[in-house]
N, C-alpha and C positions, 0 to 999 in steps of 0.2 A: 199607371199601375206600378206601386213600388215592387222591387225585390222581394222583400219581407215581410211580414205580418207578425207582429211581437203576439202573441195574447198571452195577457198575463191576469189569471184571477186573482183577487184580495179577499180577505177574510179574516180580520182581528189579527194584524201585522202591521200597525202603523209604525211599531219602532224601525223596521228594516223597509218600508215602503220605498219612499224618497232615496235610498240609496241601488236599491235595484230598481226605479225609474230611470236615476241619475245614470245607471250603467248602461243603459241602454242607449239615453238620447243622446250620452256624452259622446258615444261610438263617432270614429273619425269617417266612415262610411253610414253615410246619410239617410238612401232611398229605402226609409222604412217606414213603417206604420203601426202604431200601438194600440190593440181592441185591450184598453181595460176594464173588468170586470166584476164592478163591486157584489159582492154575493152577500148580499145586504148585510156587509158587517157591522157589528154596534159601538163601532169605537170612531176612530176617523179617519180610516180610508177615502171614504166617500170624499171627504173633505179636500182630500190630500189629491188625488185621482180628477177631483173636477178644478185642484188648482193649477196643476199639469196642465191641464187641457187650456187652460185660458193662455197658457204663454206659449205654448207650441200645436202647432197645428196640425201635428202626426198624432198629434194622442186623442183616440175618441174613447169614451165614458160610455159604458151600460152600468147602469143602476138597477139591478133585481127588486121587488118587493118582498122577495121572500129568500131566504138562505136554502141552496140547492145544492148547495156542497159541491167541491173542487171538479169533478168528472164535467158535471151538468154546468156549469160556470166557464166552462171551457167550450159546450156545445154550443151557448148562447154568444161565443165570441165567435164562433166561426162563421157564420150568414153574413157577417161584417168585415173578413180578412179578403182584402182585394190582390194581397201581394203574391206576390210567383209560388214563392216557399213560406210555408208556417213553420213560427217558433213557439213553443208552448215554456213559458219562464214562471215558475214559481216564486211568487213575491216577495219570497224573503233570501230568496238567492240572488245572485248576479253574474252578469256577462264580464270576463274580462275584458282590458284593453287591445282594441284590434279582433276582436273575434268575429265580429261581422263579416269586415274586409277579409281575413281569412276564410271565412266560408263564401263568400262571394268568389271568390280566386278561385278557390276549388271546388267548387260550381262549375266556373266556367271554364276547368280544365275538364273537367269528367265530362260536361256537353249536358247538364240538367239531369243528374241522377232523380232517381223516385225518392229518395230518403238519404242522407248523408249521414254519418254516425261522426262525433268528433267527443274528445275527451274531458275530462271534469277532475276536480282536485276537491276535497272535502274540507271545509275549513270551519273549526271548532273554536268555540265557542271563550275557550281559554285560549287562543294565537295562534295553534297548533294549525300546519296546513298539512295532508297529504295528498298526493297525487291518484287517481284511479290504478289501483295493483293490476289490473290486467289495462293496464295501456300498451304492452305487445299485439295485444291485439290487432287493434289500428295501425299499428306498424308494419307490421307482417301480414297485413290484407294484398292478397293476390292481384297483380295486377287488372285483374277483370274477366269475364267472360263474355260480356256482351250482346251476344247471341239470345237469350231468351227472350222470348216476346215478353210484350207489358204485361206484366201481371202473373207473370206463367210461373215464377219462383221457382225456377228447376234448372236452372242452367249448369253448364257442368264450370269448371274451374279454370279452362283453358284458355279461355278469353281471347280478346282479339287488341290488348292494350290500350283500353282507354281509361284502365284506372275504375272499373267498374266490376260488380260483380254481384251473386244472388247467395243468398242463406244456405243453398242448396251445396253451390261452389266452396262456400267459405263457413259453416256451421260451428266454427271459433266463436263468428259474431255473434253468436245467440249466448254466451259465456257473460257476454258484459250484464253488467244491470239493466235488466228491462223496464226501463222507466219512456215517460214523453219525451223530457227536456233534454235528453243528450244528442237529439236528434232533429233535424229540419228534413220538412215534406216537401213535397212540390203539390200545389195545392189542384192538380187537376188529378193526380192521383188520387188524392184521398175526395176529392168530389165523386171523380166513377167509380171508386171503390165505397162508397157510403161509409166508412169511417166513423165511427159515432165514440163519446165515453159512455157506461153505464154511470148507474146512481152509486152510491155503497164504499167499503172502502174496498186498497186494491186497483182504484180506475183503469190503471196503467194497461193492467195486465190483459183485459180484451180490446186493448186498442193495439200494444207493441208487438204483441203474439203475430197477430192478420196482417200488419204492415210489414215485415217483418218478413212473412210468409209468404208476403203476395207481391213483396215489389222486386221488379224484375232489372233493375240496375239497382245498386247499393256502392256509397261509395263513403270514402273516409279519410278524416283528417285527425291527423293524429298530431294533434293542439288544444290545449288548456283552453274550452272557452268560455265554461261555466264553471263558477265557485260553487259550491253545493254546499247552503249552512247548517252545519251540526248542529241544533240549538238543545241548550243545556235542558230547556222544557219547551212544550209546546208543541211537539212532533206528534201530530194526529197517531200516526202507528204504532208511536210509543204506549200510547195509553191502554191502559185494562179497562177491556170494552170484551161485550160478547159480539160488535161488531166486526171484529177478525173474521167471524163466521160466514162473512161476505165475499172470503177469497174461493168457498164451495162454487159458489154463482158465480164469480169471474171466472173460473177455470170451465165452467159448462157453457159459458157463453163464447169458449174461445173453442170446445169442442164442435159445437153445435155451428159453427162458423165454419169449420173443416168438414163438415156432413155439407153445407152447401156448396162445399169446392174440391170437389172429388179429385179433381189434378195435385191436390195438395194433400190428400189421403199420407205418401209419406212421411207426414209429421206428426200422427196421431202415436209412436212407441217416444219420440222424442218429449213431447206435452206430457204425455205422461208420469215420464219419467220428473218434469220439470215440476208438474203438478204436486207428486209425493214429497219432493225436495222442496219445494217451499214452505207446505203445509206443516213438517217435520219443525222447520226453523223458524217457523211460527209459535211452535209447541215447545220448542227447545229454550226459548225466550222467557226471560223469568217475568217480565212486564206486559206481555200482551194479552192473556187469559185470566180472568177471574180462577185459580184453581178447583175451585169445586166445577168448572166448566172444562176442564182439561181432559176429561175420560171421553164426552160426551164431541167434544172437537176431533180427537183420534179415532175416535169411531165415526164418525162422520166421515172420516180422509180415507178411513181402512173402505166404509163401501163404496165409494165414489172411486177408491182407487181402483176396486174389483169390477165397477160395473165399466169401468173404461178402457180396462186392458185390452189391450190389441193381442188378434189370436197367434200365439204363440210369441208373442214377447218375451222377453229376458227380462225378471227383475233382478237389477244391480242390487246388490248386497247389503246396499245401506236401507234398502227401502223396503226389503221381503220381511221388515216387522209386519209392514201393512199388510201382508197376504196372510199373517197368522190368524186371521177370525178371532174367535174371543178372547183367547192367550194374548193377542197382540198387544193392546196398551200395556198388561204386566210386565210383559217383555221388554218394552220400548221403554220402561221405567226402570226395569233393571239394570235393563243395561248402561243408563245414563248414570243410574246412582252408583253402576260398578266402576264407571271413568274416574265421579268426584269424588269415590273411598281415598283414594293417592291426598289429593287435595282437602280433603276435611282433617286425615290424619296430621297434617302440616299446619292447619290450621289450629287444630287444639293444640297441639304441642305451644304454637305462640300464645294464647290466650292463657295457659298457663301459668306463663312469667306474669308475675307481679300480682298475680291469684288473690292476694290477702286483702291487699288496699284497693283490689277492683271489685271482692267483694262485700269490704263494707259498704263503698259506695254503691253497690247495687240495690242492695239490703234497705240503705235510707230512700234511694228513689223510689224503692215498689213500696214501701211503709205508705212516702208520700202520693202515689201516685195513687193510691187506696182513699185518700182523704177529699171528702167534697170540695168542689170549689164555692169560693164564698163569690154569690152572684151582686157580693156589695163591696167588692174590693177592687181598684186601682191602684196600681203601682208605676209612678213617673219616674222619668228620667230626662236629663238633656245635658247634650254636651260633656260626655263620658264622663255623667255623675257631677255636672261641675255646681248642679243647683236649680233653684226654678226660675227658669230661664225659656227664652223661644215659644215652640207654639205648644211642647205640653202643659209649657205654664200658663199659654190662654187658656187651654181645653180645660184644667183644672181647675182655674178660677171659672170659668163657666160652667164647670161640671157644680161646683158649690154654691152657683147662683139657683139654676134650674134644679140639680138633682141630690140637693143634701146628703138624703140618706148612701150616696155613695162616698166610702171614705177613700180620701186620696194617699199613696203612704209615696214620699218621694226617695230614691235611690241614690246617696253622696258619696262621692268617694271617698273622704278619712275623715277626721273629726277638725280637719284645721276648715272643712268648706263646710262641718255643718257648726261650726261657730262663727262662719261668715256673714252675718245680719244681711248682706247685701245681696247674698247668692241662696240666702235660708231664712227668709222672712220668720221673727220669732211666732213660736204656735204652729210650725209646721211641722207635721208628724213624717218623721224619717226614721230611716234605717244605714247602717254603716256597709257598702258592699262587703260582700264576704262572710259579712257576721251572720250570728245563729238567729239574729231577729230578721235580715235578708232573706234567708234561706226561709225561714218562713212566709213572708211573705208572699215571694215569690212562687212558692209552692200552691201555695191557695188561690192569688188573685186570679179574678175571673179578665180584667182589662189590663192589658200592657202598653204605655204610650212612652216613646222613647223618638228623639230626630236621630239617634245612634244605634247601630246593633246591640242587640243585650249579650251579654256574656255568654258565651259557648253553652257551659254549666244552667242557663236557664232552659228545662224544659217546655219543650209546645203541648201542653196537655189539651185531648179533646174537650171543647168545648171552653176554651179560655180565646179571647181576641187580641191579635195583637194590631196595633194602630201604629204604622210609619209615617214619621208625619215630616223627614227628610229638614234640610237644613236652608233650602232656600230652592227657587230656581235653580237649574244646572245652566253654564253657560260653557267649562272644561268639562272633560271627559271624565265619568266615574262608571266604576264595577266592572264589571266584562269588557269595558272601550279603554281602559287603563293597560292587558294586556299587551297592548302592543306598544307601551310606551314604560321601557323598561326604566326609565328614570323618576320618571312622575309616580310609578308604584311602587318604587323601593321602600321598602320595609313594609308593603302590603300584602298579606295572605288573601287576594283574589277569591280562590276557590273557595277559602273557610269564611269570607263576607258572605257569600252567596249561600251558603250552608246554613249560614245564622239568618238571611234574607231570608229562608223558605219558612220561618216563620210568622211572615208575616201574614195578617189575614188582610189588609188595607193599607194602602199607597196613596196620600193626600195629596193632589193634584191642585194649580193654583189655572193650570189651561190644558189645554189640548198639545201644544206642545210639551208640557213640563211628564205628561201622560205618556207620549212617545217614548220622551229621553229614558223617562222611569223605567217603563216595562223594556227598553233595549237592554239600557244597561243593566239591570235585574233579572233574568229570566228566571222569575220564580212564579208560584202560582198564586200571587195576590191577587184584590180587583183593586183598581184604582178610584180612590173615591173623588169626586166631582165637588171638593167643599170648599175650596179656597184654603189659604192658608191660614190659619186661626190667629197666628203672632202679627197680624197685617190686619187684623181689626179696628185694633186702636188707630192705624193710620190713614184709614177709610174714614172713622168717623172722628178725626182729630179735629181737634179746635183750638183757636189761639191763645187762651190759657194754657191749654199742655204745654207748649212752645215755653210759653211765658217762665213756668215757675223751673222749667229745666236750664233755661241761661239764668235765672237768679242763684243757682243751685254750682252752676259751670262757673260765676261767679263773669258775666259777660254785661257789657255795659248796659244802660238804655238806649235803645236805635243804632242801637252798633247791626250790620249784614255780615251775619255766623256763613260763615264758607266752611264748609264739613270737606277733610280730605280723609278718604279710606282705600288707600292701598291693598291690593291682596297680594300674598306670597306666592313667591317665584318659585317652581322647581329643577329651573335649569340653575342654580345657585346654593352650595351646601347653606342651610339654615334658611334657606328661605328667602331674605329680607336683602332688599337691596335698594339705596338711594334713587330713586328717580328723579328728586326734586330737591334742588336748595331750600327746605322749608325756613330757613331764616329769609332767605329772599323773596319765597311767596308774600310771606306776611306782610313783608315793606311793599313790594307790587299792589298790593291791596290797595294800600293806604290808612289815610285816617278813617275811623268810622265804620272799618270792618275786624271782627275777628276770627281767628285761624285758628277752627279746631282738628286735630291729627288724632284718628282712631287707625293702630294697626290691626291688622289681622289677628286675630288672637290666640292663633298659635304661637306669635311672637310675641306675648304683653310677658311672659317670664325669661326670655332670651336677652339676647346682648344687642338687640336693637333697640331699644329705647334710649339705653346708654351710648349709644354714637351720636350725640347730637339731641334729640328729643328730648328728652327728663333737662337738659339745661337750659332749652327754650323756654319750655313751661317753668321754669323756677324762675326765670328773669323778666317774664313775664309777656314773651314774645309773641307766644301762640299758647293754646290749651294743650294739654296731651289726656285723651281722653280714652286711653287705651284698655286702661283699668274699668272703664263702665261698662257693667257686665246687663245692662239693659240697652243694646246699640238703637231699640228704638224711639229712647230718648234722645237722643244726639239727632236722630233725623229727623224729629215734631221740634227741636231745639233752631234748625240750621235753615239758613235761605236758598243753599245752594250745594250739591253735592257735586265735589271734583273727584273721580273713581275712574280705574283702569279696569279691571275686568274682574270685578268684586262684586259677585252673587246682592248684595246691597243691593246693588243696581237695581234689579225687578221687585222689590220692595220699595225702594224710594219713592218709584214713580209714582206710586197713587197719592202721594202728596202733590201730584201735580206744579211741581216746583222745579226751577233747571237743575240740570243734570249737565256735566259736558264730561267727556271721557277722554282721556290725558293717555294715548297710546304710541307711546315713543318706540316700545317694545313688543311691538304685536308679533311680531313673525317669529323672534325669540320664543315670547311665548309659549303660540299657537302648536311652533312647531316641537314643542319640548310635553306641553303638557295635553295638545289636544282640546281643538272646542268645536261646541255643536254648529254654531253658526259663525261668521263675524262679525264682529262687535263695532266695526268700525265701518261695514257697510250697511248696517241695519241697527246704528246707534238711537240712544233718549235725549240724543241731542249735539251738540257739537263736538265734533273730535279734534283734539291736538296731536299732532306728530312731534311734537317738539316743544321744550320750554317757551320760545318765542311765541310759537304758535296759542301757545297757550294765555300767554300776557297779554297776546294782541285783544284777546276774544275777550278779558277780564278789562280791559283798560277802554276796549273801545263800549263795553254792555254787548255786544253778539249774543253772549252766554243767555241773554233774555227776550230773542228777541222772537218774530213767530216763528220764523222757521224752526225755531229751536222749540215754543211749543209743540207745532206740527208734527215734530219729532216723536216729541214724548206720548202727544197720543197716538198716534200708531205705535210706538212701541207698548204701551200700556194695553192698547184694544189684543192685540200679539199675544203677551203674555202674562196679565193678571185680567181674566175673562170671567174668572171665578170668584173674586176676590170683591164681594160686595160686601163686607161687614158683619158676615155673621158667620163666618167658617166657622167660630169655636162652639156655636151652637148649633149649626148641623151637624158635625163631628159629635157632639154630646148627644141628640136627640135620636138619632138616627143612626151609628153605629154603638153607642153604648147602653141608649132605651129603645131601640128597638121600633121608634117613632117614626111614622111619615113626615117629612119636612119639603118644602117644594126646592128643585134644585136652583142656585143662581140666577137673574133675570138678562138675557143676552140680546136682550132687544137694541138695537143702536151699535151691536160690535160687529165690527168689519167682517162676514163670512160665515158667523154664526148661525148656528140651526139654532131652532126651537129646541128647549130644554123643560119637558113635560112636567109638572108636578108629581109631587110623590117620591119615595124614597128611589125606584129603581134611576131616576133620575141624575142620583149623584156618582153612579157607579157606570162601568165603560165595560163593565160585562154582563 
């Protein structure tokens, strides 16, 4: 029988799953056990939850068939918790390190309290941590009373020193947040005591009320043991729902629980009290109530509060709005709206500055925001305006195969890139950012397809789409996971990415992983679409003429073996760019018979790295410098072999099914400056170097080609291009721009996959 019993439900939290698993199983104290509980979410928990299971043998899996929501997901874990004490962990939170073995210790110093209460730090979503404000609490908990029998919740304060004590003793403890998860049970309690959650939202509150009330040792550690995530969206309570309306029924269910425990009678002025207080800062809440539901909610609280008053109770001050009968809600609005008079006053005063030029720009937005949208207008972009490029330049050329009548108008940044034939194919109809024909268009289109956020100044009009179709696989850290890595985000406004991210309506996924990364590091309210990535078309159905007329073009011999090197930029180094390779010596290590093409990063094709050495190979004719080719997926239908460190290429290449060896001299630098989701060097597409040497041996001896270095690439490929069957740019067209059923990717033969039903709900993970 372990100690513990973890239960942890799931539900549409794949980006924080695996990280609050990880906290758990990583605990340096062992004897536990994890009831997970998928409540049939539609994204990939399941997935994630029965991959757990297969490597460790504490973790068991229930799989709901139907979504029962968090209380009731919690009750189908417990018939399963074999351990002393239950932990109730909400899945997108986590255990710190050592929090086990701490509540273990103090456990077994209290002598098996009924309930342990231990402390919590709230940790937000932009880095920001703070600590629970009443962790006095916990501190100042009375050494114990110990004397009350089980269950009798009435002890007095005096204790007998064992570090234990009852609600009665100690009515502080009722101060903290009444939540499950700051707390461990001992599970023979909550068996005699029947214990249950209800349905609805609120669960908490008829389970922490009765345990609470009814356990006759209580004891506490007053130790950080659980993270609590602030998530920037996605906080069920947050949302305007007339589901609020569910905290009537949790508070009668905790009444009506006190009517069958008459010894606990004493608590019916305290509930009370807690009842009106809640309900209040329910109401107080600008996000929780549809407003037109607000009168009808306070009246609700106002007779619930009457009919439960205990006879001759005292209502506290704050809450005798609610004894006012039908004056009350006017009241309780007045007097709110008397607080924020101070604060509106203050606020117009600022809005005043600068009156003129904020209202002309008002002026043109409501003009345009009056003007239909044209349901035949697309507006592109990629790569901040640099040209048609990436994948909305598949989706575009696909959008003009299949859907003519939609015109595409693309977004350049100044006139020197829309004179560039190579980044503005001629006949493509554009627009100059900034200009009065921008602003037009922008204003009307009904589609926006960008791998970049659009400009602040782009409005999200109802009823327009916006399409993210992001820049590759993530394998470093982006949006919210950059926070904590004050170097890699410098010169990044976080908060106003994520501002400009809430317009999106769709997130192009290439897997289930790239699905995760997305929705962590975004917490915005897209859905992620199931389409593969559209710019990965071409190298799905590539054929050896593409190859061909791209080195006639590179100007590469016949039968010569193109070895493609693409470095990405470092951010522990100002500018980025830094030598890892004598590329004059790669190309002679080659030998005869091979050529050396070098594509940088292309944040670096206008910097001073090309000019260190590169731009004079290529002129002498050493190797290619192929920096400047603003189609990189020419250069990989071009090449026999990609040498890359941790360059997003990477899960693009591989569906050419070709080696790949990854040259990681600097991983730990890296990893530890910029941040990555996995590593690359234990879950490589093929063989890794540590070292120049390393590297030669593997080019001089063939290794680079050999099976294991297949077997690589297909697990890595099955991993993470699952989606990526050759026709991303026309399900993206058919189905998010016409409105079409298209069946989603076929996953038959991929490592771990489910079935993927036909039909459009298919390509979506909500």
């Amino acid at each position: 029988m372990p100690r513990f019993s973890v239960i942890i439900p799931c539900f549409k939290v794949q980006g924080f799953l695996r990280e609050c698993l990880d906290s758990v199983l990583d605990q340096s104290y062992r004897d536990i056990e994890v009831v997970a509980v998928d409540d049939c979410s539609p994204d990939g928990c399941g997935a994630i939850l029965d991959e757990y299971a297969a490597r460790d043998e504490r973790v068991r899996v229930l799989h709901l068939e139907e979504n029962v929501g968090l209380g009731r997901a919690r009750n189908a874990g417990l018939p399963h918790a074999t351990g002393d004490y239950l932990l109730f962990l909400d899945s997108d939170d986590t255990l710190t390190p050592g929090a086990l073995r701490a509540m273990a210790d103090r456990l077994a110093e209290t002598s098996d309290p009924d309930v342990l209460v231990f402390d919590y730090a709230r940790t937000y979503w932009w880095g920001g941590t703070r600590r629970n404000v009443l962790a006095h609490v916990l501190a100042q908990a009375p050494a114990g009373d110990g004397d009350g029998a089980p269950g009798d919740g009435d002890g007095a304060s005096d204790g007998d020193g064992d570090g234990t004590f009852t609600a009665a003793g100690h009515p502080e403890i009722l101060d903290l947040l009444m939540v499950v998860w700051n707390k461990a049970y001992r599970r023979d309690f909550v068996e005699r005591e029947g214990f249950t959650f209800p349905p609805g939202y609120y669960e908490d509150t008829p389970w922490t009320f009765p345990v609470m009330f009814s356990a006759g040792r209580i004891a506490t550690l007053d130790r950080v043991c659980l993270n609590y995530r602030q998530r920037r969206q996605g906080n069920i309570l947050s949302t305007t729902s007339r589901k609020h309306f569910d905290v009537h029924a949790q508070y009668e269910r905790v009444f009506a629980f006190l009517d069958t425990r008459p010894h606990l009678a004493r608590w019916r002025p305290f509930l009370h009290a807690k009842m009106g207080e809640h309900c209040l800062d329910i109401l107080s809440k600008p996000d929780r109530l549809p407003p037109s539901d607000k009168a009808e909610f306070f009246r609700r609280t106002a007779e619930m509060f009457r009919a439960y008053r205990p006879p001759g109770a005292e209502i506290p001050a704050g809450l005798r709005v609610l004894d006012g009968g039908a004056l009350g809600y006017p009241a309780y609005r007045l007097r709110r709206q008397s607080g924020r008079a101070g604060r509106e006053l203050g606020r117009r005063a600022r809005q005043a500055q600068g009156a003129v030029g904020g209202r002309l720009g008002r002026v043109r937005t409501a003009v345009s925001s009056r003007r239909p949208l044209d349901p035949g207008l697309a507006v592109y972009s990629a790569f901040s305006h640099r040209g048609v490029l990436g994948d909305p330049a598949a989706i575009h050329r696909k959008a003009l195969e299949i859907a003519p009548h939609l015109r595409g108008v693309w977004v350049v940044r100044d006139e020197e890139y829309a004179a560039d034939t190579a980044a503005l194919p001629p006949g493509t109809e554009h627009v100059i950012l900034g200009s009065a024909a921008w602003r037009r268009v922008t204003e009307r289109a009904t589609f926006f397809v960008n791998n970049v956020n659009w400009p602040g100044t782009v409005a999200k009009r109802p009823g327009s789409v916006h399409i993210h179709t992001h820049q590759g696989t993530p394998l470093k850290y982006m949006g919210v996971d950059l926070l904590g890595r004050p170097g890699a985000r410098h010169g990044l406004d976080v908060p106003q990415m994520l501002r400009r991210a809430d317009r999106w309506d769709h997130s192009l996924v290439a897997s289930r992983y790239a699905e995760r990364v997305w929705e962590r590091a975004y917490p915005c309210h897209f859905t992620s679409a199931r389409t593969g990535s559209p710019r990965n078309d071409v190298l799905v159905h590539a054929g050896p003429e593409d190859g061909r007329r791209v080195r006639e073009r590179l100007g590469v011999p016949d039968g010569h073996t193109v070895v493609l090197y693409a470095p990405t930029r470092r951010d522990y180094r100002r500018g980025g760019h830094v030598d890892r390779i004598d590329l004059a010596r790669l190309a002679a290590d080659l030998g005869d018979g091979h050529t050396l093409v070098v594509r940088l990063h292309p944040s670096l094709a206008t910097g001073p790295a090309r000019g260190m050495g590169l731009s004079e190979l290529h002129r002498r004719g050493v190797l290619v410098d192929a920096t400047g080719e603003p189609h990189v997926e020419d250069l990989m239908l071009a090449s026999d072999l990609l040498i890359t460190d941790y360059s997003a290429l990477t899960f693009d290449y591989v569906l050419l099914d070709r080696p790949i060896v990854i040259h990681a001299d600097d991983w730990a630098a890296y990893a530890a400056s910029r941040g990555a989701y996995f590593d690359i060097t234990a879950d490589a597409p093929g063989h890794v170097s540590h070292s120049y040497r390393e590297l030669a041996w593997l080019l001089a001896s063939g290794a680079w080609r050999d099976e294991e270095a297949a077997r690589l690439r297909s697990a890595f490929r099955a991993r993470f291009c699952e989606y990526d069957d050759g026709r991303a740019a026309e399900r993206v067209v058919r189905t998010l721009m016409l409105g079409e059923a298209m069946a989603g990717p076929d996953l038959r033969g991929v490592p771990g996959a489910r079935a993927v039903p036909a039909g459009r709900d298919a390509l979506t993970s909500q």
